[in-house]
C-alpha positions in Angstrom: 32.1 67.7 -35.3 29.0 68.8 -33.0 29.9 69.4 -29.7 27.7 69.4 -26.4 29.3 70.1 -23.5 26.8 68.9 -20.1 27.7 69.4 -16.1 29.0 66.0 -15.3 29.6 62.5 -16.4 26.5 61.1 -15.0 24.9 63.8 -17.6 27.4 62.9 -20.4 26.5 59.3 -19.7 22.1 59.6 -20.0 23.0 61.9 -23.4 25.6 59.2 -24.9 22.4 56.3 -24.1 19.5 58.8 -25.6 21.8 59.3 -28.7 22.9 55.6 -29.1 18.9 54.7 -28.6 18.2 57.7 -31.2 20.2 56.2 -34.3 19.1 52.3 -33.0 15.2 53.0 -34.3 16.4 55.7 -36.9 19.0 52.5 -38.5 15.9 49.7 -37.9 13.5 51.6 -39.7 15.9 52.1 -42.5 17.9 49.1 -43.1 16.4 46.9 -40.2 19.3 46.4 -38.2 21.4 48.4 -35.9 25.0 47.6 -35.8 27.1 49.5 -32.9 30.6 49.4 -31.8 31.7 50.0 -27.9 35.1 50.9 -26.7 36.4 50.0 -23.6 37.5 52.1 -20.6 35.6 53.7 -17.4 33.1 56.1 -19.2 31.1 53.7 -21.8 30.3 51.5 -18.8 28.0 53.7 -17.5 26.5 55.1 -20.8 25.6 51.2 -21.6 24.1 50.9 -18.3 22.0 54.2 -18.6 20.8 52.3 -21.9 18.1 50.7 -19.7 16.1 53.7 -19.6 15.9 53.7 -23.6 13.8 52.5 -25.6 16.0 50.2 -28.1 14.8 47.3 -30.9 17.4 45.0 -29.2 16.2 42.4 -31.2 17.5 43.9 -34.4 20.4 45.4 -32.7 24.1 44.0 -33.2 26.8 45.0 -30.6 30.7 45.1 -31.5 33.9 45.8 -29.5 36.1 48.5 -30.8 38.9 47.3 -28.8 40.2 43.8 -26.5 42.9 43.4 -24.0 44.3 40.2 -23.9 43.9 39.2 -20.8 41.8 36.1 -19.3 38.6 34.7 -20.7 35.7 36.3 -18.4 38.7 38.3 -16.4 38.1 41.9 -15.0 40.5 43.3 -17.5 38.4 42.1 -20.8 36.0 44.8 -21.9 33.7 42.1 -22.9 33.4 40.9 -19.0 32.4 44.9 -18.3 30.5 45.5 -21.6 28.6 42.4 -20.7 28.1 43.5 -16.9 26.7 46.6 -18.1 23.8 45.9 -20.3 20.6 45.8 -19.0 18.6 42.8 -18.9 16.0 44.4 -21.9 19.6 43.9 -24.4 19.3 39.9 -23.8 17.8 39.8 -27.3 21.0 41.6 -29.2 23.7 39.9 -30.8 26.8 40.1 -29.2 30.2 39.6 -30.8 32.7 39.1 -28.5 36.5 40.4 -29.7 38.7 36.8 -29.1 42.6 37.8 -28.1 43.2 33.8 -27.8 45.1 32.2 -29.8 47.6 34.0 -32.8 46.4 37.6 -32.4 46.4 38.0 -36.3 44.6 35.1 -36.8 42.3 36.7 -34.5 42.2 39.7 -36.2 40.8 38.4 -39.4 38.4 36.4 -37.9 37.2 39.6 -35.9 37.0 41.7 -39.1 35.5 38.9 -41.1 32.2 39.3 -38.4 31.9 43.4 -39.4 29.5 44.9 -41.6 30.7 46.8 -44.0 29.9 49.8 -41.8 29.5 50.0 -38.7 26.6 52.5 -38.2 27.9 53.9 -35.0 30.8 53.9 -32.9 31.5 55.0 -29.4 34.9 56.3 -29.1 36.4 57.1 -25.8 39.9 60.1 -25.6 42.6 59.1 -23.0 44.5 61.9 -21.8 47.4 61.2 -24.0 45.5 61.6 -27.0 44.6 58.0 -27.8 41.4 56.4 -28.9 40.2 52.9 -29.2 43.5 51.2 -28.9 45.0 53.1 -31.1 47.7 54.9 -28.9 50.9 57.2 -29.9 53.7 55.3 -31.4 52.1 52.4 -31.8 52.7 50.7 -36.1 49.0 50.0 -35.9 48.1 53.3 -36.6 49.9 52.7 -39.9 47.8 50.1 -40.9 45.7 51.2 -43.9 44.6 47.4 -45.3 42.8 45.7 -42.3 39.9 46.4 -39.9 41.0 45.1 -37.3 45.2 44.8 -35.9 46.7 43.4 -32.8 48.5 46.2 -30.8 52.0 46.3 -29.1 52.4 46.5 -25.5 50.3 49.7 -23.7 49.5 49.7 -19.8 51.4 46.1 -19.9 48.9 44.4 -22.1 48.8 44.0 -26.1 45.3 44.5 -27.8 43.0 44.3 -30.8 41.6 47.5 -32.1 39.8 48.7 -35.2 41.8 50.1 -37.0 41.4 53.9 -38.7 39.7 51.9 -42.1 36.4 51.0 -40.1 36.2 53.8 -38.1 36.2 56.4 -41.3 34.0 54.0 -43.0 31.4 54.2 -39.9 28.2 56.1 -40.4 28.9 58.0 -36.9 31.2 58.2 -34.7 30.3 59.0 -31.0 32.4 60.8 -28.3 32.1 60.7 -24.4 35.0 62.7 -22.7 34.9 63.0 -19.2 36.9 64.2 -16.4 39.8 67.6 -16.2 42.8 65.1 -17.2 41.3 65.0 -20.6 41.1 68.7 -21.4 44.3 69.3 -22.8 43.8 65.9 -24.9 40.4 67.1 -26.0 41.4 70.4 -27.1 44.1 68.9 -29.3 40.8 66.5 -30.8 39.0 69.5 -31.4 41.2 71.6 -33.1 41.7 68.9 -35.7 45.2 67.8 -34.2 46.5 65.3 -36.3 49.7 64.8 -34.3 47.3 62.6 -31.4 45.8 59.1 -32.8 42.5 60.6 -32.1 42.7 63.3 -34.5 42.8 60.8 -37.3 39.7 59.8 -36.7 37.7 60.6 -40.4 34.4 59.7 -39.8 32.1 62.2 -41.7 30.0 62.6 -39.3 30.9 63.0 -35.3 29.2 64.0 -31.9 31.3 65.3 -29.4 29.5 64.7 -25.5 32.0 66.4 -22.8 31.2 67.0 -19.2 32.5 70.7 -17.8 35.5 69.3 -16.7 36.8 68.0 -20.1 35.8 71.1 -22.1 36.6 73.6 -19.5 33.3 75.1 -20.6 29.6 75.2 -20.7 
């Protein structure tokens, strides 16, 4: 895992865009499309908004959720309503695959995995300060799962979920990390010491970038 460790989150957010606008051309000039996962929570928001500084080839660039709440259609609790909010008017041209939690959650599942590429070719993951990632959260039986790409959650923060599971994520090309904020430093130590014992530290992806602000790290 590389790790960069910047001042502050607004800092953490401009790097996590350059990075995400880096591997865009580096994946259209190779294979001529860029597929990219988002997680939910507070920091990607701004990263994706920061995204308008960048030069990107939206037009050959594929967006994914790594993780839903059910909650309403268009509601403030989806990530899709604040992924969606967030994008700059240049990403109008990307395709967009929103993450349904209508319906039979399993059923949505499958039809959410059948939309994946094989690999992803990046994924932003996000570290909450009890050690999860994605929706993938301690004590939950999705992090068992070992045959699917996508699983339907139990109940965390009063609301079930869909998450990729650890499958796609190890099979991604890259895996991206933005950790902000002092709650997360005892939960990002564990991530960087290889702790298996969180749900983050399962993550296998081969390759990973670690972007923490000073207060995350407790560093420079």
């Amino acid at each position: 895992m590389r790790v960069e460790v910047l001042p502050d989150a607004t800092a953490v957010a401009q790097r996590g865009a350059a990075i995400v606008a880096d591997r865009a051309r580096a994946a259209v000039a190779e294979r001529g499309r860029f597929a990219v996962a988002l997680s939910g929570g507070r920091t990607p928001w701004a990263m994706v908004a920061a995204l308008a500084g960048e030069d990107l080839p939206w037009e050959h660039v594929s967006v994914f959720q790594v993780d839903e709440r059910v909650a309403l259609d268009s509601g403030p609790d989806r990530n899709l309503t604040q992924l969606l909010a967030a994008l700059p008017p240049a990403a109008a041209p990307a395709e967009i695959a929103p993450m349904s939690v209508t319906g039979d959650l399993d059923d949505a599942a499958k039809a959410y995995a059948a939309l994946l590429p094989r690999r992803l070719d990046l994924v932003h993951l996000g570290l909450g300060p009890d050690g999860h990632t994605a929706s993938l959260v301690p004590g939950d039986p999705v992090l068992a799962v070992a045959d699917r790409d996508v699983a339907p959650t139990g109940v965390y923060q009063d609301r079930r979920r869909l998450t990729l599971t650890y499958p796609a994520l190890n099979r991604a090309r890259e895996v991206l990390w933005l950790v902000t904020g002092e709650d997360k430093r005892g939960a990002l130590r564990r991530l960087r010491d290889g702790d298996m014992a969180i749900p983050a530290g399962r993550v296998q992806t081969a390759v990973q970038v670690l972007v923490a602000d000073v207060a995350a790290a407790g560093e420079v």
